[in-house]
DOFISE-325883 format. One record per atom (N, C-alpha, C): x, y, z. Coordinates in steps of 0.1 Angstrom, whole numbers, padded with zeros to 4 digits, always signed. Atoms other than C-alpha are relative to their C-alpha. Layout:
// DOFISE-325883
XYZ
...
***
This chain:
// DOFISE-325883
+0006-0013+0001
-0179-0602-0205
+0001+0006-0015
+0000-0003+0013
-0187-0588-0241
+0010+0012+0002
-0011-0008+0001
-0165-0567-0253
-0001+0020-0001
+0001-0012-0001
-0184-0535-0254
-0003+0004+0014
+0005+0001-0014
-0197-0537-0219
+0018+0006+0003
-0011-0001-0010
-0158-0543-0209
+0007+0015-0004
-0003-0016+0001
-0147-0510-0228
-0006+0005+0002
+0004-0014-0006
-0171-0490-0214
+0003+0001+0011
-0003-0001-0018
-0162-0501-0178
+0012+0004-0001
-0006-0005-0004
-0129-0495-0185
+0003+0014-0004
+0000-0014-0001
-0132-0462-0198
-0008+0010+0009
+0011-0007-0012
-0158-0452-0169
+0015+0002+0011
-0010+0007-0005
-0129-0467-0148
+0017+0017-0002
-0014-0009+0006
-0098-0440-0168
-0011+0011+0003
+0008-0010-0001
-0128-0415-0166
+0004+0004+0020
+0003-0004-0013
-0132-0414-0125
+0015-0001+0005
-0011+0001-0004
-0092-0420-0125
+0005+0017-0002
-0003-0016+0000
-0089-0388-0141
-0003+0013+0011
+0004-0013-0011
-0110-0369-0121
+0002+0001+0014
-0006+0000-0007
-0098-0380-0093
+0015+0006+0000
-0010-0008+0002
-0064-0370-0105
-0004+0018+0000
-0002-0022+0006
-0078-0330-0115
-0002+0004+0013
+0002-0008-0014
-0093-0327-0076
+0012-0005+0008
-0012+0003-0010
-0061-0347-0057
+0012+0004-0005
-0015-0005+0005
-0032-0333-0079
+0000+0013+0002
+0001-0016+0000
-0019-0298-0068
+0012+0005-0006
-0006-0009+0008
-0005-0274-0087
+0004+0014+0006
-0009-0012-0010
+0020-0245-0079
-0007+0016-0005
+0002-0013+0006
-0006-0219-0088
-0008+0006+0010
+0013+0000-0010
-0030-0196-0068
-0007+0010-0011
+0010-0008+0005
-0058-0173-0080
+0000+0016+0001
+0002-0013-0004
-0067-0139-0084
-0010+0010-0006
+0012+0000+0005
-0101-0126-0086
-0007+0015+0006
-0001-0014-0005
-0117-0085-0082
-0009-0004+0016
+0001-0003-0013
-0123-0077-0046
-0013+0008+0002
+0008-0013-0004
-0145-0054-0028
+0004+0013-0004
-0008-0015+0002
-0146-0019-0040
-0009+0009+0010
+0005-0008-0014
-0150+0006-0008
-0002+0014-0006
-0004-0012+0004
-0162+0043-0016
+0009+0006+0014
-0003-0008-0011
-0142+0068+0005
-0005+0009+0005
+0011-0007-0003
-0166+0088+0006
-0013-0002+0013
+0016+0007-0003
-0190+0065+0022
+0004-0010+0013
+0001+0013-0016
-0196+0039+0053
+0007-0013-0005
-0001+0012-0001
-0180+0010+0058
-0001-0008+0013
+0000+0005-0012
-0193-0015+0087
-0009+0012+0006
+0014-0007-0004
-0220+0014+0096
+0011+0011+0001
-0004-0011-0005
-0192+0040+0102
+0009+0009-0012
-0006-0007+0006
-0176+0065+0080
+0016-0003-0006
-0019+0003+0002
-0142+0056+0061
+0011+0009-0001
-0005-0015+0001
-0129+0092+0063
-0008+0004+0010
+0001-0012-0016
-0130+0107+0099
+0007+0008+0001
-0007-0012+0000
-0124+0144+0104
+0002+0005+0012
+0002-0006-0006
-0116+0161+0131
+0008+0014+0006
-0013-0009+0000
-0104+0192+0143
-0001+0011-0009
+0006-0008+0011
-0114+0210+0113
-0009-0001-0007
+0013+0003+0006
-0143+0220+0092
+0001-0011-0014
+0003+0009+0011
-0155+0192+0068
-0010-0002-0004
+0011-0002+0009
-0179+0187+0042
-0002-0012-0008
+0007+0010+0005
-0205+0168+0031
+0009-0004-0016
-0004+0008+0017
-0195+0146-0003
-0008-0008-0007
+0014+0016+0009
-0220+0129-0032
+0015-0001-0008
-0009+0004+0009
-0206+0111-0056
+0010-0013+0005
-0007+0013-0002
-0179+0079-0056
+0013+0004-0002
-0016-0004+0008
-0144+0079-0054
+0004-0012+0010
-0003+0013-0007
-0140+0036-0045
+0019-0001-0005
-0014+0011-0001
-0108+0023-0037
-0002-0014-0004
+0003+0011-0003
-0108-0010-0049
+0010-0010+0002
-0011+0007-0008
-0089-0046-0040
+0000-0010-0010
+0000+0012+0012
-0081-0078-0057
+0003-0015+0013
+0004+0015-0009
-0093-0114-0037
+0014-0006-0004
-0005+0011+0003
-0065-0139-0037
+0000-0011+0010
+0000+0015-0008
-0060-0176-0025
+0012+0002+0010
-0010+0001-0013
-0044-0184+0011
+0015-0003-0005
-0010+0006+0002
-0008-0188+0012
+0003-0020-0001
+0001+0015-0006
-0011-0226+0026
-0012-0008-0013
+0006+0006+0009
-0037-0229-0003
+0007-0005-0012
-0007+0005+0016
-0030-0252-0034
-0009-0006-0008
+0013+0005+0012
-0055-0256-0063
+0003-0012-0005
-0002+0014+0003
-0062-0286-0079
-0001+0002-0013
+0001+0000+0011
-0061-0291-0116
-0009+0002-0004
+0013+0000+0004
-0095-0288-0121
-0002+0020+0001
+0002-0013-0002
-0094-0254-0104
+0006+0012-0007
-0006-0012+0009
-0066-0237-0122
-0006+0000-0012
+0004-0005+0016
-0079-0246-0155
-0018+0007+0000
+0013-0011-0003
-0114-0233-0146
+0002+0013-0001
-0006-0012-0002
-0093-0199-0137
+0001+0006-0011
-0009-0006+0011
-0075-0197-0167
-0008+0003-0015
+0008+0003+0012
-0107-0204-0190
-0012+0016+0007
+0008-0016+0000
-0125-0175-0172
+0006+0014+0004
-0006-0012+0002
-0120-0141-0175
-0001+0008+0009
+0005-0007-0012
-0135-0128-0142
+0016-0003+0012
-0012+0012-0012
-0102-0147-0126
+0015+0005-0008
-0019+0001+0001
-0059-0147-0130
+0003-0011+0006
-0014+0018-0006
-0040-0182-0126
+0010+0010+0002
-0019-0006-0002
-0003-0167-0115
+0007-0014+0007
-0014+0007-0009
+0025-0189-0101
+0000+0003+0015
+0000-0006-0014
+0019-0192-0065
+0014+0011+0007
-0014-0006-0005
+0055-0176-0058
-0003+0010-0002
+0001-0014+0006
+0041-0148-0077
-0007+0009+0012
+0007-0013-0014
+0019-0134-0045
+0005-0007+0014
-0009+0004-0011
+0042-0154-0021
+0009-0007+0001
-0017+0003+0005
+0080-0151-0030
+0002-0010+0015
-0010+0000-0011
+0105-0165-0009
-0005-0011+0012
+0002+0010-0012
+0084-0192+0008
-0006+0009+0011
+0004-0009-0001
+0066-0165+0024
-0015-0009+0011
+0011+0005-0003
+0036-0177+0046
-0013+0013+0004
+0015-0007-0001
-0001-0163+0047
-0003+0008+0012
-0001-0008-0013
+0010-0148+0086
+0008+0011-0007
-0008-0013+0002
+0039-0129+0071
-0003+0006-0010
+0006-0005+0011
+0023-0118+0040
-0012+0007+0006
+0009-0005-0009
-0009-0104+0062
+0006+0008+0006
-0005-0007-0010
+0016-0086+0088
+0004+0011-0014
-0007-0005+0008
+0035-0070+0057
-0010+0007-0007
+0018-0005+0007
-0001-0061+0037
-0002+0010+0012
+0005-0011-0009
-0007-0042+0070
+0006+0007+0005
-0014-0010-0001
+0026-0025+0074
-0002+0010-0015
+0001-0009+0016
+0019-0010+0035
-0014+0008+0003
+0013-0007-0004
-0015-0002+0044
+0003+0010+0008
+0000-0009-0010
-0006+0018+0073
+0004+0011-0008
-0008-0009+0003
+0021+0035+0058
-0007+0010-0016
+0008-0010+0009
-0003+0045+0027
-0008+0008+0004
+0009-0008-0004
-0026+0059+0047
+0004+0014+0008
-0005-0013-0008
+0001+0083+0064
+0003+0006-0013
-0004-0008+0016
+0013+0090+0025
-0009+0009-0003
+0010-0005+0004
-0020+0098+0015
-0005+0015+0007
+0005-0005-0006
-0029+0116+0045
+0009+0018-0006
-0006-0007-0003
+0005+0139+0040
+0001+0005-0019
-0001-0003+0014
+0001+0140-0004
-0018+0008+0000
+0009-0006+0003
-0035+0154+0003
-0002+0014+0009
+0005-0015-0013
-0030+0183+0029
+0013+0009-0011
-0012-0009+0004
+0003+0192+0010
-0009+0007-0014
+0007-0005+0013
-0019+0197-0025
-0007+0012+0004
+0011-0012-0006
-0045+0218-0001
+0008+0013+0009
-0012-0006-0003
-0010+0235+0010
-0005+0008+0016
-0003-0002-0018
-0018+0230+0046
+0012-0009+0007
-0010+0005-0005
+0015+0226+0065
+0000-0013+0007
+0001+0010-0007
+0025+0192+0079
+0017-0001+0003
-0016+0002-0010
+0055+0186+0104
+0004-0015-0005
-0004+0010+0006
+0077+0158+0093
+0012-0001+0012
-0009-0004-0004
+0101+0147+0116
+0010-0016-0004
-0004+0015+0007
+0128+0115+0113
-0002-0012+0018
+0004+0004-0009
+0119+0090+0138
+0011-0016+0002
-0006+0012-0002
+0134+0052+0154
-0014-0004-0004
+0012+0006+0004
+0111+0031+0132
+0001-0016+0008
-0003+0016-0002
+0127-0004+0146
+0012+0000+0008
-0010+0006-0011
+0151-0020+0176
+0001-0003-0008
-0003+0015+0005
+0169-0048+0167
+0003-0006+0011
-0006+0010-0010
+0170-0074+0194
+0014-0004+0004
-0014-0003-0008
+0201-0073+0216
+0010+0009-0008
-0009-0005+0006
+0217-0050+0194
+0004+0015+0014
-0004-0013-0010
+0232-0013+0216
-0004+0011+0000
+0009-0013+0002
+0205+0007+0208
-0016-0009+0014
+0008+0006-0008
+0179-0020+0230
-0001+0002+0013
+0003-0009-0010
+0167-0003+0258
+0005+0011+0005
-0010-0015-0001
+0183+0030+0252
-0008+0007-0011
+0010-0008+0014
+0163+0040+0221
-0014-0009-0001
+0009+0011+0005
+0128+0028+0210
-0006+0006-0008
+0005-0005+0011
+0108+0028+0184
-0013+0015+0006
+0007-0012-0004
+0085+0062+0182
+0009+0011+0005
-0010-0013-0010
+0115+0083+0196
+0005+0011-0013
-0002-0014+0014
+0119+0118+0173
+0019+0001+0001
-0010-0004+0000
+0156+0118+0165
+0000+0009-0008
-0006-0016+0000
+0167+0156+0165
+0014-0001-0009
-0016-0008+0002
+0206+0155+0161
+0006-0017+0005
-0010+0013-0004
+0234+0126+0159
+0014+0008+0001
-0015-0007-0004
+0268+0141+0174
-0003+0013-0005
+0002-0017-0001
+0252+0176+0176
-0007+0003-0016
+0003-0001+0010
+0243+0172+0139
-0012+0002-0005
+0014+0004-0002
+0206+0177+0133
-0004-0007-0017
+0005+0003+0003
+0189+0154+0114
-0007+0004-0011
+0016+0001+0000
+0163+0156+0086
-0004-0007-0015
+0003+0013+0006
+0161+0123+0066
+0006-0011+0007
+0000+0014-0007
+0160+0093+0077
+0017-0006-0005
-0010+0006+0005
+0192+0083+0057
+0013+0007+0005
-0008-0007-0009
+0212+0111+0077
+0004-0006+0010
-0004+0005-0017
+0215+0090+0110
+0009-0014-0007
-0010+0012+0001
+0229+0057+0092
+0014+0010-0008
-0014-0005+0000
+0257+0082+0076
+0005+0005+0011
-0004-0008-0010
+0262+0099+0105
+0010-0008+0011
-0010+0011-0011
+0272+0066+0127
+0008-0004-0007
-0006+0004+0009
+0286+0055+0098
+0016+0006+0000
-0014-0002+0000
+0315+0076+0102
+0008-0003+0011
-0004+0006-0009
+0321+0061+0136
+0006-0013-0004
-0010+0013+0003
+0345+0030+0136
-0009-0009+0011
+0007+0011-0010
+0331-0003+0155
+0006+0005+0012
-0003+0004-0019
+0335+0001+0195
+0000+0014+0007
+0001-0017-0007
+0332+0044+0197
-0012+0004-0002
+0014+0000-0008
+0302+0058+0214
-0005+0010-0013
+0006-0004+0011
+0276+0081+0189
-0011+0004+0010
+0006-0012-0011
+0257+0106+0210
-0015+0002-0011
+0011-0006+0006
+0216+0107+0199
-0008+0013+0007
+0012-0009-0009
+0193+0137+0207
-0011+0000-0005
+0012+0009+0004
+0161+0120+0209
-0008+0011+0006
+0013-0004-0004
+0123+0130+0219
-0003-0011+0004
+0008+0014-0004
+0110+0101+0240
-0015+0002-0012
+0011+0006+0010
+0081+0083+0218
-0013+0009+0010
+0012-0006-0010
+0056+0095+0249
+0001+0014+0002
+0002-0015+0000
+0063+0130+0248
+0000+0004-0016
+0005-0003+0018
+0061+0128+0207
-0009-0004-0003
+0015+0005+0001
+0032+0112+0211
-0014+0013+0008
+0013-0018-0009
+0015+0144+0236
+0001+0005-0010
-0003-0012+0012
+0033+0167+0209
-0013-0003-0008
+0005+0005+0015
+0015+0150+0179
-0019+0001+0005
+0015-0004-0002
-0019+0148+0199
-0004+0015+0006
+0005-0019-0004
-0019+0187+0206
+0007+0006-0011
-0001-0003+0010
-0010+0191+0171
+0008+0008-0003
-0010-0007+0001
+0023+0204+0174
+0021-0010-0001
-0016+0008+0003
+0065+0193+0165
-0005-0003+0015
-0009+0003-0015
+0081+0178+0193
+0010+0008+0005
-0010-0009+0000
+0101+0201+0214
+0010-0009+0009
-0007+0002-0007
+0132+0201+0234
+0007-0014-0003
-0008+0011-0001
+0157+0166+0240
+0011-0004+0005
-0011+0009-0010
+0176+0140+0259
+0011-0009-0014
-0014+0004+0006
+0214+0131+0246
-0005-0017+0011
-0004+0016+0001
+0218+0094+0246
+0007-0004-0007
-0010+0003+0008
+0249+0077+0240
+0002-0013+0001
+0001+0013+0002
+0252+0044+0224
+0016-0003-0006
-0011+0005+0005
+0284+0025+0216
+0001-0009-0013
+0005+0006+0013
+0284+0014+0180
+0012-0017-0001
-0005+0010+0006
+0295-0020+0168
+0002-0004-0011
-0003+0001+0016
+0307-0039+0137
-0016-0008-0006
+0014+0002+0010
+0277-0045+0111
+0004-0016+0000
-0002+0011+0005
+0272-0086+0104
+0003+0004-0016
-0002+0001+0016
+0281-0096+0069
-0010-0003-0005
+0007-0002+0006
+0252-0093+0043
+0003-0004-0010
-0002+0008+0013
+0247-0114+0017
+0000+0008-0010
-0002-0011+0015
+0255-0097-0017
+0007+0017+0002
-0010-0015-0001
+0276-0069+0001
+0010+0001-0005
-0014-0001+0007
+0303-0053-0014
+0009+0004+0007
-0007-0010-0007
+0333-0041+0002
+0000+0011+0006
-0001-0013-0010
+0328-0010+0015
-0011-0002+0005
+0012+0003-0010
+0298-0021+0035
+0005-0011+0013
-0008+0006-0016
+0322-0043+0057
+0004+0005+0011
-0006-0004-0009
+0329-0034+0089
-0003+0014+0005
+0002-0012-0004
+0308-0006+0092
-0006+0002+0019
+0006-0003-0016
+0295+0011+0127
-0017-0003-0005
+0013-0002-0005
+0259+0003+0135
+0001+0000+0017
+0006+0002-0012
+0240+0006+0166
-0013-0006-0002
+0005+0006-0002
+0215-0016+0155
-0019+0008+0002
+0013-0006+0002
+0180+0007+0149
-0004+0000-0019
+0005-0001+0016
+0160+0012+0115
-0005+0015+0000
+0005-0012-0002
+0154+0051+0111
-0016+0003-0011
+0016-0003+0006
+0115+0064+0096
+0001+0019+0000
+0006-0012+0002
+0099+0093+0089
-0014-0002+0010
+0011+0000-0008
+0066+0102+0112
-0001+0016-0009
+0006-0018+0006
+0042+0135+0105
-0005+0003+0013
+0004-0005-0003
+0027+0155+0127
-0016+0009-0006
+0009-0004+0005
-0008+0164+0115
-0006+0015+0008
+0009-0012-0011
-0029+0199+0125
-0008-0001+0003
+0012+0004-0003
-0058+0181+0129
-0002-0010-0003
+0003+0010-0002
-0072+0146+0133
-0005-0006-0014
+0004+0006+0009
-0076+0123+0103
-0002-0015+0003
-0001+0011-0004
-0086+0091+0108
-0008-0009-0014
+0006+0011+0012
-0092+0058+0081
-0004-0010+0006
+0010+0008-0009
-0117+0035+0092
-0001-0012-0009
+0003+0012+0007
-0112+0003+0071
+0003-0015+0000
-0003+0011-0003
-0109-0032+0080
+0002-0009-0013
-0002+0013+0012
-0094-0065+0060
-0001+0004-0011
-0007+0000+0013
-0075-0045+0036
+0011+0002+0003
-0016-0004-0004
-0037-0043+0033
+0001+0006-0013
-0014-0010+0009
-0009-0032+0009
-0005+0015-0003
+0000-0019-0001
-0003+0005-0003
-0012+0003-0013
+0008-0009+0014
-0024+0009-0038
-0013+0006+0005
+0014-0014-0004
-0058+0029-0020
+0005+0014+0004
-0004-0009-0008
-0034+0055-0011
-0004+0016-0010
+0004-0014+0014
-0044+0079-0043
-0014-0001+0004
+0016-0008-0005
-0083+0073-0034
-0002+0002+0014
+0007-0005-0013
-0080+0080+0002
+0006+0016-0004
-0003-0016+0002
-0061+0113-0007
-0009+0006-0007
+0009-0007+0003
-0084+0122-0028
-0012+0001+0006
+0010-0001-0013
-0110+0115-0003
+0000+0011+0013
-0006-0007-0012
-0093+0133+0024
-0003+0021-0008
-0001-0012+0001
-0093+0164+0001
-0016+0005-0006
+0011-0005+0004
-0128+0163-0013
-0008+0006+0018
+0010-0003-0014
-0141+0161+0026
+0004+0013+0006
-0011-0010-0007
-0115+0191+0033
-0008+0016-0005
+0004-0010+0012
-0130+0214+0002
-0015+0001-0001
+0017+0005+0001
-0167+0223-0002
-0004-0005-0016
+0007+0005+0014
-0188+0211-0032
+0008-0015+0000
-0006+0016+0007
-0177+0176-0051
+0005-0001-0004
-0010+0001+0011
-0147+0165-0067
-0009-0006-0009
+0001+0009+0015
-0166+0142-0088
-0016+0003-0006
+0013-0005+0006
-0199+0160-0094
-0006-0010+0001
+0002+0009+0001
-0214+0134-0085
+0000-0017-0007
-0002+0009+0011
-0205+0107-0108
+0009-0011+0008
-0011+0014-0008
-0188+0073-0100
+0013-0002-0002
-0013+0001-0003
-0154+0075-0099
+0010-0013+0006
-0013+0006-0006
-0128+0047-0092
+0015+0000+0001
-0013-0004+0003
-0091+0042-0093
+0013-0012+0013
-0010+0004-0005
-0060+0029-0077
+0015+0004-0001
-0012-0008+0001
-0024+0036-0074
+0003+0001+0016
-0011-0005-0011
+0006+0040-0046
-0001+0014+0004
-0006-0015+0003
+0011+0077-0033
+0011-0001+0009
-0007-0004-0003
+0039+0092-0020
-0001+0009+0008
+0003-0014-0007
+0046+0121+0005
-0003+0011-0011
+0002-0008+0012
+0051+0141-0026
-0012+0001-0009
+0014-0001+0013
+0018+0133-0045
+0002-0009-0011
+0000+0007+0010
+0032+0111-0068
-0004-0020+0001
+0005+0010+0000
+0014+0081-0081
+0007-0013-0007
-0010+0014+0001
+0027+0045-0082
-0005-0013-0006
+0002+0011+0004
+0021+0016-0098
-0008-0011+0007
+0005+0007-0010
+0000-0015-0086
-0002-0016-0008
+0000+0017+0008
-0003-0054-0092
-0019-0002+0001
+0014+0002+0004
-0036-0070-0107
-0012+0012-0001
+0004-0010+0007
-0048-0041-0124
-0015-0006-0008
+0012+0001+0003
-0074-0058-0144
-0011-0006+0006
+0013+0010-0003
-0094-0080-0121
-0006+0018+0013
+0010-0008-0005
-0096-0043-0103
-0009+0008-0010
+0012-0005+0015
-0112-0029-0139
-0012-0009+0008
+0014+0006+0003
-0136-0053-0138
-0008+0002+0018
+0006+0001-0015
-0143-0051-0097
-0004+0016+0000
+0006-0014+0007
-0148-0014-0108
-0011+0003-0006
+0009-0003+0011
-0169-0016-0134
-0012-0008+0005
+0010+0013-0004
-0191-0047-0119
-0009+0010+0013
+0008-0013-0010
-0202-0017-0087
-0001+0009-0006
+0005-0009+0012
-0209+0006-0115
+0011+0012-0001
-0012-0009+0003
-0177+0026-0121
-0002+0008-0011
-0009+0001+0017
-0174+0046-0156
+0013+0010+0002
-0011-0006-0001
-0146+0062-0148
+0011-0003+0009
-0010+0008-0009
-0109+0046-0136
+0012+0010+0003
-0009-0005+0003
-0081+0064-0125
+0012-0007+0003
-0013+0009+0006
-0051+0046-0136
+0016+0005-0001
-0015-0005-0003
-0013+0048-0125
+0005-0002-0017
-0009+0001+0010
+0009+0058-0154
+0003-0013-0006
-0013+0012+0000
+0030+0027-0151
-0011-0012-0004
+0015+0016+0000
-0007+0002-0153
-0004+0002-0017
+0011+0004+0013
-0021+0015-0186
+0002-0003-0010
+0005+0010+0014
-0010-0004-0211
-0004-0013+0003
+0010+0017-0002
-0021-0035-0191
-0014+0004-0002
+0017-0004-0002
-0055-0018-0184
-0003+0002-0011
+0005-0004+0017
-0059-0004-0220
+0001-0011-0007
+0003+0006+0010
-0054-0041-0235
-0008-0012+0008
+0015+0010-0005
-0084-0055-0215
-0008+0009+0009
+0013-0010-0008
-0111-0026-0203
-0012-0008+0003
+0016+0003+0003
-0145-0037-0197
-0005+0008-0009
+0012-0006+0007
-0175-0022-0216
-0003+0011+0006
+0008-0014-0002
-0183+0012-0206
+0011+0007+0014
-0009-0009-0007
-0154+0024-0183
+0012+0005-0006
-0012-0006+0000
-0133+0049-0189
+0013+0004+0007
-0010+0004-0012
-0096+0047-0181
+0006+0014-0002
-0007-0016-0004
-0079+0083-0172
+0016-0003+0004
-0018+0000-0002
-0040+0082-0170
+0005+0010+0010
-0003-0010-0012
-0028+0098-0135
+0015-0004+0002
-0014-0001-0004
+0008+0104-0128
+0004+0008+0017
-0004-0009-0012
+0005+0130-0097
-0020+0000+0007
+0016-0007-0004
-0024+0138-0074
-0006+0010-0009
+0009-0009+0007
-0025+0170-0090
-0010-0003-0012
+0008+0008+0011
-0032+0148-0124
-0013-0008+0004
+0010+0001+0003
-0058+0136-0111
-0015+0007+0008
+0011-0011-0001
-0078+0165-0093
-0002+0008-0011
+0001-0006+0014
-0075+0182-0127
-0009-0010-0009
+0009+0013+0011
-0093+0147-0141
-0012+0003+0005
+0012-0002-0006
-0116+0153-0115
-0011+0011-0006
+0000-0017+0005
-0123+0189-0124
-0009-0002-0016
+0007-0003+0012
-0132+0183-0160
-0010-0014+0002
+0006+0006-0003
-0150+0153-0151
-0015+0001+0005
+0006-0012-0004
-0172+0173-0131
-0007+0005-0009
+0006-0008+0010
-0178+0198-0158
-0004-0007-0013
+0000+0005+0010
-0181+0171-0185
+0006+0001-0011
-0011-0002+0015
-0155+0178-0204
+0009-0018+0000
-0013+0006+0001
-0143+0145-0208
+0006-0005-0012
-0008+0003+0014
-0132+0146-0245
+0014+0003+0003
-0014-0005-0006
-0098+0161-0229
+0007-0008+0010
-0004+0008-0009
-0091+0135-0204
+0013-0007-0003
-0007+0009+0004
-0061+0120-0202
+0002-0015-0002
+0004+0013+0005
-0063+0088-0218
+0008-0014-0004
-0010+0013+0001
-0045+0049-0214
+0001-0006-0015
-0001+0005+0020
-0050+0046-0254
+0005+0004-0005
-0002-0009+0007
-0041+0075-0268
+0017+0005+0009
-0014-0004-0010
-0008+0079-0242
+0002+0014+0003
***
């Protein structure tokens, strides 16, 4: 065989070795690429993503999207070929698979936990946009969680309004674990609950929960906890996880399928209060944004910040509102024609809204200028 023939075969040969190598070798990375952005204003699935009821609500123009960020299945593993494709475009994020599923984590428990944050943003939101519009909301502290054979299992359940522990009333959640807490392992700890189904009538006739049944549970000793310190040995439990619940005055409901975690919880509140209020928060204009809320109003931080820029800006955003804590990532990679607004509180950013609105946005607060 001549000799050029045989080096081209065997570099054809190292050629289709390779590439066999970039699609069968997998690498510990997954992807992360911008999502759908939902207005809250607007339909999703033919039906409204802000349902009111109960009280008067009002029409809304204008945009105020929540948006999300795509990533790869837990169980997924890119191939060489794919990460470096990622990492060479800019529409995309390579990360370290561990990075969006610690702990060995699978693509079930990561989905359940995504829709446990979701939930609980949507009660945040619900209770950071009535408190701004300083319409009252009942708070009370609730059994968020049994624990399987523990001495609260079939004596307490989740949904149940705890009132009072040893006559004591209640009104944070962190109140009931000091409260048993001063109990020794093996003496009894007296709750005064609201069954879950009579706080559940209350809350649909838009009122606290009244009245309550004493229930007495016998506490036991806590297991040992990895990384506990001494004085966390040998404490009393009875084996529940305490919550917060609200009471609303009137029916709110969020209509959005196949999305989890908490970051939409700033555009549904702001949602919740433009439909509440007449006229437009955003004067019609396109508005985006992201961020955590709180009961309080305050805004939180969020992961993959710029692939939601760009999933912003790509459904025609020019305006972002951006958690404190995000904008020096977002400010050293914007797109072309959106501007990023620095929000710390709800109020910060119905005040953004406001001048937004009126066109003042030389005064905005701004992820460049800090």
């Amino acid at each position: 065989m001549p000799r050029r023939t045989a080096t081209m075969l065997a570099s054809a040969l190292v050629l289709i070795a390779l590439l066999c190598a970039g699609v069968l070798i997998k690498v510990p990375y997954s992807e992360m690429s911008p999502g759908p952005t939902v207005n809250t204003l607007g339909e999703a699935r033919g039906e409204p993503v802000l349902q009111i009821s109960g009280r008067k609500s009002y029409p809304a123009s204008g945009h105020l999207n929540m948006t999300t960020v795509r990533v790869t299945g837990a169980d997924y593993r890119m191939n060489i070929f794919e990460a470096v494709h990622g990492w060479l475009t800019h529409d995309s994020v390579v990360v370290p698979h561990d990075t969006l599923y610690p702990d060995g984590k699978t693509e079930e428990e990561s989905t359940q936990e995504n829709a446990e944050e979701f939930s609980q943003s949507q009660e945040s939101a619900k209770v950071a946009a009535l408190k701004e519009l300083d319409i009252p909301v009942s708070t009370q502290v609730v059994v968020s969680t049994v624990v399987k054979g523990s001495p609260s299992e079939g004596k307490l359940h989740a949904g149940d309004v705890i009132k009072a522990v040893d006559g004591t009333a209640v009104e944070e959640p962190g109140d009931v674990a000091k409260l048993v807490t001063e109990h020794r392992p093996g003496e009894n700890v007296t709750f005064t609950i609201v069954p879950a189904k009579d706080a559940a009538a209350a809350e649909k006739a838009g009122r606290a929960p009244e009245g309550g049944e004493k229930v007495t549970i016998r506490t036991v000793k806590a297991p040992p906890a990895e990384g506990e310190g001494e004085e966390g040995k040998g404490r009393a439990i009875v084996g529940i996880r305490a919550g917060t619940d609200h009471t609303f005055p009137f029916e709110i409901d969020i209509k959005l399928a196949d999305v989890g975690g908490p970051s939409a919880g700033l555009m549904f509140s702001l949602g919740i209060i433009d439909k509440l209020t007449p006229g437009d928060l955003t004067g019609g204009k396109f508005v985006a944004g992201t961020g955590t809320i709180d009961d309080a109003g305050t805004v939180g931080p969020i992961g993959g910040i710029t692939m939601k820029l760009v999933g912003a800006r790509n459904a025609g955003a020019r305006y972002f509102l951006t958690p404190d804590d995000n904008c020096a990532s977002a400010a050293a990679d914007t797109p072309d024609g959106l501007t990023l607004v620095r929000v710390k509180t709800i109020e910060d950013a119905t005040k953004s809204l406001e001048r937004i609105k009126a066109g003042k946005t030389a005064g905005l607060p701004s992820c460049s200028t800090g």
